[in-house]
Each structure stands twice: as C-alpha cells, then as structure tokens.
C-alpha positions as CSV (number, residue, x, y, z in Angstrom):
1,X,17.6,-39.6,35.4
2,X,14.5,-41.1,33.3
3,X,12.3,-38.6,32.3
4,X,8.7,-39.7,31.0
5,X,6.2,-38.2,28.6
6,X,2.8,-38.7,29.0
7,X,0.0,-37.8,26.4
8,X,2.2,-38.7,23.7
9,X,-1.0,-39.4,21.1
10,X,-2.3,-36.3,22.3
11,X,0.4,-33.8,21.5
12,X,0.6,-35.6,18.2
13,X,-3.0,-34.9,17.1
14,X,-2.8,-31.6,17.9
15,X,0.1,-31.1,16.1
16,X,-1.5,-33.0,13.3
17,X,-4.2,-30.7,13.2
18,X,-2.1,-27.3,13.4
19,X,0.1,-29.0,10.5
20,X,-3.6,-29.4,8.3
21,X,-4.3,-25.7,8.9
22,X,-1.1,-24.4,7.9
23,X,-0.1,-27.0,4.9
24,X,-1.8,-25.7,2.3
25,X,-0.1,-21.9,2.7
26,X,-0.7,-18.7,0.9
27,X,0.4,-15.6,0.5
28,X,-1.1,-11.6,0.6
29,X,-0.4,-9.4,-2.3
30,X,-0.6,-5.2,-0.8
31,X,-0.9,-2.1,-3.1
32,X,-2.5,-1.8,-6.6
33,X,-4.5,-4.7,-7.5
34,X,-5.9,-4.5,-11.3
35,X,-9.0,-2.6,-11.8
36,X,-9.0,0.8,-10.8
37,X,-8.4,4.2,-13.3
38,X,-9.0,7.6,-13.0
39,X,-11.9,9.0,-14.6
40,X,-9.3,9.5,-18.1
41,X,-8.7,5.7,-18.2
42,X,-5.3,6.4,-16.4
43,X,-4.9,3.0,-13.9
44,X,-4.3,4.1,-10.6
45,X,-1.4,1.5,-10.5
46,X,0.7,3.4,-13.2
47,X,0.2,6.7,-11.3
48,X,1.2,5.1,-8.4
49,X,4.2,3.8,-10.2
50,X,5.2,6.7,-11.8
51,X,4.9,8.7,-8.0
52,X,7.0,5.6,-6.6
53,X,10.3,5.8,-9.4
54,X,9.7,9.1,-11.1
55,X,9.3,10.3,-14.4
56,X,11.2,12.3,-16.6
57,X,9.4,15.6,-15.0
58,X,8.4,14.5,-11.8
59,X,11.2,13.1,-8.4
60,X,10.7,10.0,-7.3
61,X,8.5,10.2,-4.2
62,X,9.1,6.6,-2.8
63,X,6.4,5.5,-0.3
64,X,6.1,1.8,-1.5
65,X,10.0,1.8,-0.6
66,X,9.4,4.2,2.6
67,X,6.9,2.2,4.0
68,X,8.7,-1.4,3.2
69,X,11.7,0.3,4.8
70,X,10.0,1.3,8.2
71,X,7.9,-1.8,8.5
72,X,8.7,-4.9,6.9
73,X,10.7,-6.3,10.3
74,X,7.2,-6.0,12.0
75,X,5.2,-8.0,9.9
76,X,6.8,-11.3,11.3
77,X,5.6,-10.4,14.3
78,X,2.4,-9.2,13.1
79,X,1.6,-12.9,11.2
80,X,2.6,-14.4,14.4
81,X,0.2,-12.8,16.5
82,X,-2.4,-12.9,14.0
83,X,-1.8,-16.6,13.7
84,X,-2.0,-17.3,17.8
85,X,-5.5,-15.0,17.9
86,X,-7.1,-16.7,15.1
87,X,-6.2,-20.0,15.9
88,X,-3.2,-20.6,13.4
89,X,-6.2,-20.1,10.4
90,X,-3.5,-18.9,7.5
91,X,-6.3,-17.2,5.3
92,X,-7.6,-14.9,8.1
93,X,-4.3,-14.4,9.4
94,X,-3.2,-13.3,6.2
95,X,-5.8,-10.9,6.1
96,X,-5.1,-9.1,9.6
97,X,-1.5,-8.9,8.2
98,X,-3.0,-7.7,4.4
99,X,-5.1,-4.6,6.6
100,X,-2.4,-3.8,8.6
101,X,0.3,-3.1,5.9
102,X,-2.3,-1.3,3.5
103,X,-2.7,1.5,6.6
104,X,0.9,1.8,6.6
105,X,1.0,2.0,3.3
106,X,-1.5,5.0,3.1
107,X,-0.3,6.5,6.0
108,X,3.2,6.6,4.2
109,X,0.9,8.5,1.5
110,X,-0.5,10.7,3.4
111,X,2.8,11.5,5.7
112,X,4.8,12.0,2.6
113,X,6.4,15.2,2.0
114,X,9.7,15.3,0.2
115,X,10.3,16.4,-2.6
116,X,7.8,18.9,-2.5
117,X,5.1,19.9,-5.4
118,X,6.3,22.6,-7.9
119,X,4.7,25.8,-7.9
120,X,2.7,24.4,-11.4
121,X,1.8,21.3,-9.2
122,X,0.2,23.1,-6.0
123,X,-1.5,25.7,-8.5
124,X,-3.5,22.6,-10.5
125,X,-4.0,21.3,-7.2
126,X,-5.7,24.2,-5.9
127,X,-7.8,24.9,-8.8
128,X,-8.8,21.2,-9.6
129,X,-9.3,19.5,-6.2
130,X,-10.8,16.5,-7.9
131,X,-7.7,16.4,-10.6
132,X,-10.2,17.1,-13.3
133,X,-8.3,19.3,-15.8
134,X,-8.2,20.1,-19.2
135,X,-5.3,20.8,-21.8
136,X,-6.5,24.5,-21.8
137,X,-7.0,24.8,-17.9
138,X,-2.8,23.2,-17.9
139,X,-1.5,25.8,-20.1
140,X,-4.2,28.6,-18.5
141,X,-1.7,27.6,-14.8
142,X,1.3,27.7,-16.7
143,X,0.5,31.2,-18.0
144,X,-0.8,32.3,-14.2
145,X,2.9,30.8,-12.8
146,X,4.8,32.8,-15.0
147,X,2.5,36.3,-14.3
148,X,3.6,35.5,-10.6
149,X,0.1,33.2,-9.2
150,X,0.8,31.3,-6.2
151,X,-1.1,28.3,-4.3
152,X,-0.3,26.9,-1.2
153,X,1.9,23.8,-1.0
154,X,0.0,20.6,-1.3
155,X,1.0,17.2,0.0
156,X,3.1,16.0,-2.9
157,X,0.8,12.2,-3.0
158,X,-2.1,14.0,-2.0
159,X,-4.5,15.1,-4.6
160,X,-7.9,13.7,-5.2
161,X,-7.7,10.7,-2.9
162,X,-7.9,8.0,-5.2
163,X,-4.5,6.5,-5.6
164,X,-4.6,6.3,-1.5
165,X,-8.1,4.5,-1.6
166,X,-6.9,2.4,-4.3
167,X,-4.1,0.8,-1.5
168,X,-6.0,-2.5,-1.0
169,X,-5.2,-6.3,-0.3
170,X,-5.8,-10.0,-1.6
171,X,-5.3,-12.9,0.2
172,X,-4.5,-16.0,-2.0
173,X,-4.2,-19.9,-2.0
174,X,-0.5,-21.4,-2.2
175,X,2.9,-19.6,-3.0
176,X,3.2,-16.3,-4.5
177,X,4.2,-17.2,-8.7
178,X,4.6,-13.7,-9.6
C-alpha cells in the first residue's frame, strides 16, 4: 500500500517558522530578584533565605522547597499550554509560566504553618505589625515573655508582607548560566 503526502512545502514552512520562534530559547528565573530590603538595609532575599534553611535560632521553614515539591511536575504542562495559547511565542510563554509559580510560591507563604512562631516571635509580631522594632522594644518583649505576656500565634512567614510581595519573576534571553 502507497501512501501519499501532499503539502509537503507547506508543513515544512510552518515548521520552519515554529522552529524561528522557539530557537533562540530562554529561561524564567522565580523568587528574590536583586533589589529589594527592608527598611534596615536587610535584602529581602537573605530573609527569605534565612526563613527557607534556618538559622542558628530560628527552624527552617521551607516554602521555596514546599512549593517546588508540590508543583514542579505541573509546570511542563503549564509551558505547554502556555506555548499552544500564545502561539509557541517562548518570551510570553515564559511569562504565563513565571506568574503562575510566583502565586504558588506566595501562596506556600501564606499557607505555611509549621514550625510555629515562639512565644517572643508572636509577641514582636503583635506589637510591631510593620516589623519596625528597636533593640530596646526586643529586650522590653523578652522581659514581658518571662512576666507571663502572651500574643496570639502568628503565621510563622507572615509578618509585614514584604518578603511575600517581594516573590517576583524575570524572563530572560537564552539558557540559564547561573
């Protein structure tokens, strides 16, 4: 049996021109681009580190790890979609996928509650919504604690917004070289 193709030039322009759309790649980069502190210098990236691996007085509280661990086997899916809607255009594709991993991201932030704030933690937090504490107003809680004062428990990511608002995405040209 002799089976015949027909439009032969056809299907190879068009493959042609999906090839020039893709060729030239790039990647996305999600979390704590450069730039952003806290009103005491402090970036937002280390204190986002230092709430992803821990520190000698604070647990780990992984939600960079949480959210890669809940999501990353959608975001094949999610560039391959994004690719069919916008016409196999990398850049913007990139970019749908980029928005959609920085709301998991925060959401993982926001959902986040193990291990939970000590009692010092949740006092600060209640008396300094913003984070905006002095030396004196520290050891003023850590005197309060030990006379028996009590806050309510706070979300252990959760304090003055920042380091969640911070979450943000860049779409660039070529491989990744970091």
């Amino acid at each position: 049996m002799a089976v015949n193709f027909n439009g032969g030039s056809k299907l190879k322009a068009a493959l042609e021109k999906l090839s020039q759309k893709v060729k030239d790649g790039g990647h996305v980069r999600v979390g704590f681009l450069e730039g952003k502190s806290y009103p005491d210098g402090t970036p937002v990236a280390q204190v986002a580190a230092w709430n992803e691996f821990g520190t000698k007085t604070a647990p780990p509280r992984p939600f960079m790890r949480n959210t890669i661990s809940a999501h990353s086997e959608q975001w094949g899916d999610a560039l391959s979609a994004a690719l069919k809607s916008t016409d196999y255009d990398a850049k913007k594709s990139l970019e749908v996928v980029g928005m959609v991993i920085e709301g998991q991201i925060r959401d993982e932030i926001s959902n986040l509650n193990d291990p939970p704030n000590a009692p010092l933690t949740n006092l600060l937090k209640d008396r300094f919504p913003r984070g905006d504490y002095s030396t004196e107003d520290f050891l003023q809680a850590v005197h309060d604690l030990k006379n028996g004062e009590t806050a309510p428990e706070g979300k252990p990511l959760v304090w003055s917004g920042l380091m969640r608002q911070d979450v943000s995405h860049e779409v660039k040209d070529g491989p990744d070289e970091s």
